[in-house]
Each structure stands twice: as C-alpha cells, then as structure tokens.
C-alpha positions as CSV (number, residue, x, y, z in Angstrom):
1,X,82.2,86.7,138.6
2,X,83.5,83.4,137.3
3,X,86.5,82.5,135.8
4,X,87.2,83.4,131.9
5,X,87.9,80.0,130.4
6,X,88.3,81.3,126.9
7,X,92.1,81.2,125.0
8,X,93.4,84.7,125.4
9,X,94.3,87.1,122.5
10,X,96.7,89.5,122.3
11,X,94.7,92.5,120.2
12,X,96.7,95.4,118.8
13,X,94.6,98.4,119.6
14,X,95.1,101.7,118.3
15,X,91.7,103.5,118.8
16,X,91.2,103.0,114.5
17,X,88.5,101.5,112.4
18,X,90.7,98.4,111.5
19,X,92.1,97.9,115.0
20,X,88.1,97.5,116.3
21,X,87.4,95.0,113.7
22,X,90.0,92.8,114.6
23,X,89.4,92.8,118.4
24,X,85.4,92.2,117.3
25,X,86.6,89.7,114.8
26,X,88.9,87.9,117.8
27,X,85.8,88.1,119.9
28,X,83.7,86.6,117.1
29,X,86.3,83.2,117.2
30,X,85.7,82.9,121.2
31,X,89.3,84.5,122.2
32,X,89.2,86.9,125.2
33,X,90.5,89.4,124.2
34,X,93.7,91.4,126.2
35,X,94.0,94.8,123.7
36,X,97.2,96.4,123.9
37,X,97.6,100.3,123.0
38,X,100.9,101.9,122.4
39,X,101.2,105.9,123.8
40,X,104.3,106.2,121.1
41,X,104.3,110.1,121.1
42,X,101.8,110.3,118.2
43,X,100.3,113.4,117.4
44,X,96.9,111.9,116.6
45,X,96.7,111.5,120.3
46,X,92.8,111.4,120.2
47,X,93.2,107.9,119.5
48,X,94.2,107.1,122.8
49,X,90.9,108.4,124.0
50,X,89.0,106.2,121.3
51,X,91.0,102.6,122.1
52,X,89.8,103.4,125.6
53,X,86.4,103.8,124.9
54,X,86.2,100.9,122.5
55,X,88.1,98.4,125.1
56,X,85.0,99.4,127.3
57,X,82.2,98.9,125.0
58,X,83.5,95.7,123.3
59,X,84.0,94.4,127.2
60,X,87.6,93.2,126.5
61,X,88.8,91.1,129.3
62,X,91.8,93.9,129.6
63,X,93.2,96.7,128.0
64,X,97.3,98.1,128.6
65,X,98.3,101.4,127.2
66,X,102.3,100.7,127.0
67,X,104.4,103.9,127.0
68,X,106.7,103.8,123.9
69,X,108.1,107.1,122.9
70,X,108.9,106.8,119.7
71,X,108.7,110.2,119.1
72,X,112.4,110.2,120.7
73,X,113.6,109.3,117.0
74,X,111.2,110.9,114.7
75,X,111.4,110.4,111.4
76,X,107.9,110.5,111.1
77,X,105.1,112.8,110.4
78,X,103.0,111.5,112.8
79,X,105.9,111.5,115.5
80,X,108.1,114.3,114.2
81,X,107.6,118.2,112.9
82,X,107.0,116.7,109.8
83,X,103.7,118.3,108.0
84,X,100.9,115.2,107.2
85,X,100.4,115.2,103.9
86,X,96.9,117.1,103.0
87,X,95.1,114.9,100.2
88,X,96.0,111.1,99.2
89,X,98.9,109.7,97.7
90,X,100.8,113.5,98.3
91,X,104.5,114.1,99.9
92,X,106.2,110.6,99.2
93,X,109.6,110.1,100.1
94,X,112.4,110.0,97.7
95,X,114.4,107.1,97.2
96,X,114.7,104.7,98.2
97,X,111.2,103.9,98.9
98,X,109.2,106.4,96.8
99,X,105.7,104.8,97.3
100,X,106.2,105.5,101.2
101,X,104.9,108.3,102.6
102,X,106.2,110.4,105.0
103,X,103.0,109.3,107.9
104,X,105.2,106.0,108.2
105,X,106.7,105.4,111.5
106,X,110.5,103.9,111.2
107,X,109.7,100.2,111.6
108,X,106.5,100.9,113.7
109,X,105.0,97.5,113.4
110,X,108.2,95.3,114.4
111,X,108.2,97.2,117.5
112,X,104.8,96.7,118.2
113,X,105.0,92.8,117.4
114,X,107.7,92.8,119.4
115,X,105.9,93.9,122.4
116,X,102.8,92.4,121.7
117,X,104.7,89.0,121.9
118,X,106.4,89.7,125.1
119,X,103.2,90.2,126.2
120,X,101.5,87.5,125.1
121,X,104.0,85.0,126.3
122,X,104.0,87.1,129.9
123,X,100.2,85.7,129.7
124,X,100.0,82.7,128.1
125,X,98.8,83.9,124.7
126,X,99.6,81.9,121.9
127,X,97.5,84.3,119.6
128,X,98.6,87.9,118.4
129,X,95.9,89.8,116.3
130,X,97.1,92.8,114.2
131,X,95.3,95.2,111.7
132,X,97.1,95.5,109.0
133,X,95.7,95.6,105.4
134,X,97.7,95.0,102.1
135,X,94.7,96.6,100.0
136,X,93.5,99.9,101.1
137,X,96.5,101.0,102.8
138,X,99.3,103.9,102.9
139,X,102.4,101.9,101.4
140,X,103.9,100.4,104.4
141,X,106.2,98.3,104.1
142,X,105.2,96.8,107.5
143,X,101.9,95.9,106.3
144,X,103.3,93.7,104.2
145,X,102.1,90.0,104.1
146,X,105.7,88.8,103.7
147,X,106.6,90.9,107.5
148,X,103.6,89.5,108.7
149,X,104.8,86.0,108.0
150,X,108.2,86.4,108.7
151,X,107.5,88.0,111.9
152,X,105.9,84.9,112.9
153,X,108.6,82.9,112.3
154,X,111.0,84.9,114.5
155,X,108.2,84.7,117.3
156,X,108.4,80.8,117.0
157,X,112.5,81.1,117.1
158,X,113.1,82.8,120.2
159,X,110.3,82.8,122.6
160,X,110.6,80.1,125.7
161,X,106.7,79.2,125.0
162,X,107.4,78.4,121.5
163,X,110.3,76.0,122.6
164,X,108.9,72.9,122.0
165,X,105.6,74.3,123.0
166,X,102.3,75.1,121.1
167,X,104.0,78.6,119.5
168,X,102.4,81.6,118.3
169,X,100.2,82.5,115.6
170,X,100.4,85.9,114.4
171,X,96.5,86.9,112.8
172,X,96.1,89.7,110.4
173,X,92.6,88.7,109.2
174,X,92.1,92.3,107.2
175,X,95.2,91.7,105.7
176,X,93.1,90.7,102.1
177,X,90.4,93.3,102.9
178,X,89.3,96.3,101.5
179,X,88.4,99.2,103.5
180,X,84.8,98.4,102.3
181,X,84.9,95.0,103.2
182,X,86.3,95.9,106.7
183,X,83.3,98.4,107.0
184,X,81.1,95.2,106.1
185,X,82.4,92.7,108.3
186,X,82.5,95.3,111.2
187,X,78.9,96.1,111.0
188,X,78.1,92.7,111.0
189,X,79.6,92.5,114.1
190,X,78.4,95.3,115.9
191,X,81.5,97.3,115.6
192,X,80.6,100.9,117.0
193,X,82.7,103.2,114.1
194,X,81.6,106.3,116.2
195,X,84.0,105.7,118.4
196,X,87.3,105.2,116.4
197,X,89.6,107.5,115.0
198,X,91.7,107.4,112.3
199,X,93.1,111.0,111.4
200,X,97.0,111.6,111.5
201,X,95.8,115.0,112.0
202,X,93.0,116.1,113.5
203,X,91.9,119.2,115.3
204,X,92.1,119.9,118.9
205,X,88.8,118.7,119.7
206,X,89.5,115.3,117.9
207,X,88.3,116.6,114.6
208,X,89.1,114.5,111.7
209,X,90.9,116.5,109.3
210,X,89.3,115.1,106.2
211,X,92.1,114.9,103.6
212,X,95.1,113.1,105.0
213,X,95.5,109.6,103.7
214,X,93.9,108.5,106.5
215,X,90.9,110.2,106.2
216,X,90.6,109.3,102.6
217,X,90.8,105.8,102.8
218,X,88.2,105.8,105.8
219,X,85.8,108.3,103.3
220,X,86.6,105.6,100.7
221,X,85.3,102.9,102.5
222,X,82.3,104.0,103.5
223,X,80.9,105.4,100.6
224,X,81.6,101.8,98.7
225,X,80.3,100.4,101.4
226,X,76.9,102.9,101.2
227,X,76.8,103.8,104.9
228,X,77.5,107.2,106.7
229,X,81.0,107.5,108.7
230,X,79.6,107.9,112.1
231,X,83.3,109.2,113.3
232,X,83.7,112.8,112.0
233,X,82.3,114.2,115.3
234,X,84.7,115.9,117.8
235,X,86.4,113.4,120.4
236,X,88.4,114.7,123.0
237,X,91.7,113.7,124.0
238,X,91.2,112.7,127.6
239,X,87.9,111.9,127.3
C-alpha cells in the first residue's frame, strides 16, 4: 500500500450519530482521519461495539479505544447508579445548574480534549474534530461554544507543537446544527446511521430504550428530517 499523504485528524468517536458525521465530514475535507474512543465505564457500552464498526466501514486510517474509567468518580447517570431519566427534559439537577441533567458526565468533554490533544500532538495532528452541538442537545455545559473556543486556546498555550509552530484547531462543525440538519448532511455523505448508537440506556442486546433524552433527540431528528432511524435494531456489545 502507499503512503497516506493526507493531514491527519484527530476524530472523537463515540459509536453516536453525531460522532459519525463528523469523522465523515473530516473525511469529506481530505483529513485522514485517526478516531479516538474513550471505554470511560459508561453503561451504554454498546457504543463501543458501534465506534468499532463504523471505524471499519468509513476506512479510518486508525481507530484507539483509550481506557478512562471515569466511572471511578461517578456522579453521573451514565457512569454511576444513578437511574437515566425516562422521557426528555425529566430529573434535572438542582441548583446550581438546573437545566443539567443528571446523564452529564463531571467535565466529560475537557477530559476528552485533553486527551485527544495529547494525542494529536503524539502524531502530528494539528486538527481535533468533536461532535458537539449547541442546538439539539442535553444542556451541557461542555457543549458550549464558549468551552469549545476556550479550549482551543489552552491547546495553543501549552502544547510544544503550538510553540511557535502551526498550533491546533479544535473543529466542532455540528456545533450550529440541528439534529435534522446533522441527519441531512450525514446522508449526504454516506453516513451508515444503522450502525451508531445513541441510547444512555439500552437493553442488553443493544436495544435503544426509546425515551431517554437521547433517544428523543435522535427520534426528533429523523422525523424532521422525513427518514426512518435505521438504528433501533439490537447491537451487541462485543460484536
């Protein structure tokens, strides 16, 4: 085989709808694409088995499933025995914070930057992709355009590569998307939505659930977007 010549891109990849578009959108801009998966103790586990599968079909030039056990601290429902809230918008948190819902992970997306940027510079990637949305979203505060831009700047602060080098760019190109706009520009780029998952909760066999937030944002966008969810079939875990 020859020699990729293409920049590399460091894609967050969690197994979800959103995380496949942005490695396809990445793709789409001529990056190769080096998708990173976090195993942080998450008990939507499933989507493990789902980043795998779409690392494969999408032909990424690599794919690293980083061992973070977040589940250590809890604090979460998705990391903790916390129950996941059963229909949209349900068990918020007091205050502070009473928009956030109990499904956020305690500063999940700084830790995953953080990573994702010593990996990059351990590569030579100057380019970070992450899926976060500021539209059709949960209410995390780590989704935020504001972190997203501030986070950049702290990657261009303390990074050898950025010192007096190129830097890094941190992309978030669903940040101004709706979940029907994501389900759009996926499509258009061949995005296989049968194999993602999205559920904080599914059911042994990989099962979405149906009514955690998740799920209803995923519903959401696909009925705006007038196409069937091809993901509600069973998936399992190690497959």
């Amino acid at each position: 085989m020859g020699s990729d010549n293409r920049k590399k891109a460091v894609v967050l990849l969690s197994g979800g709808m959103d995380s496949a578009v942005v490695a396809a959108m990445a793709a789409a801009e001529g990056f190769a694409v080096h998708a990173l998966t976090f195993d942080y103790g998450q008990r939507h586990r499933v989507e493990l088995a789902a980043a795998k599968r779409q690392a494969v079909l999408q032909q990424m030039a690599g794919h690293t499933i980083f061992p973070l056990p977040l589940h250590l601290f809890g604090g979460s429902a998705l990391t903790d025995d916390i129950p996941v809230p059963r229909r949209a918008g349900e068990a918020k948190e007091g205050s502070p914070g009473a928009a956030i819902p109990v499904t956020y992970v305690p500063a999940r997306n700084a830790v995953f930057l953080s990573v994702a940027l010593s990996f990059a510079e351990a590569i030579g990637a100057a380019d970070i992709f992450i899926g976060v949305s500021a539209v059709d979203y949960s209410g995390y505060p780590d989704c935020r355009p504001a972190f997203i831009e501030a986070f950049g700047k702290v990657a261009n602060l303390g990074t050898r590569m950025a010192d007096g080098g190129p830097g890094f760019t941190i992309h978030a190109p669903l940040q101004y998307l709706s979940k029907e706009e994501t389900v759009r520009r996926g499509l258009s780029l061949g995005v296989d939505f049968g194999v993602t998952r999205t559920c904080y909760d599914p059911a042994p066999d990989g099962t979405p659930c149906g009514t955690c937030d998740a799920c209803c944002l995923r519903e959401k966008g696909f009925a705006a977007a007038g196409v069937v969810d091809p993901g509600r079939s069973p998936m399992e875990e190690n497959e």
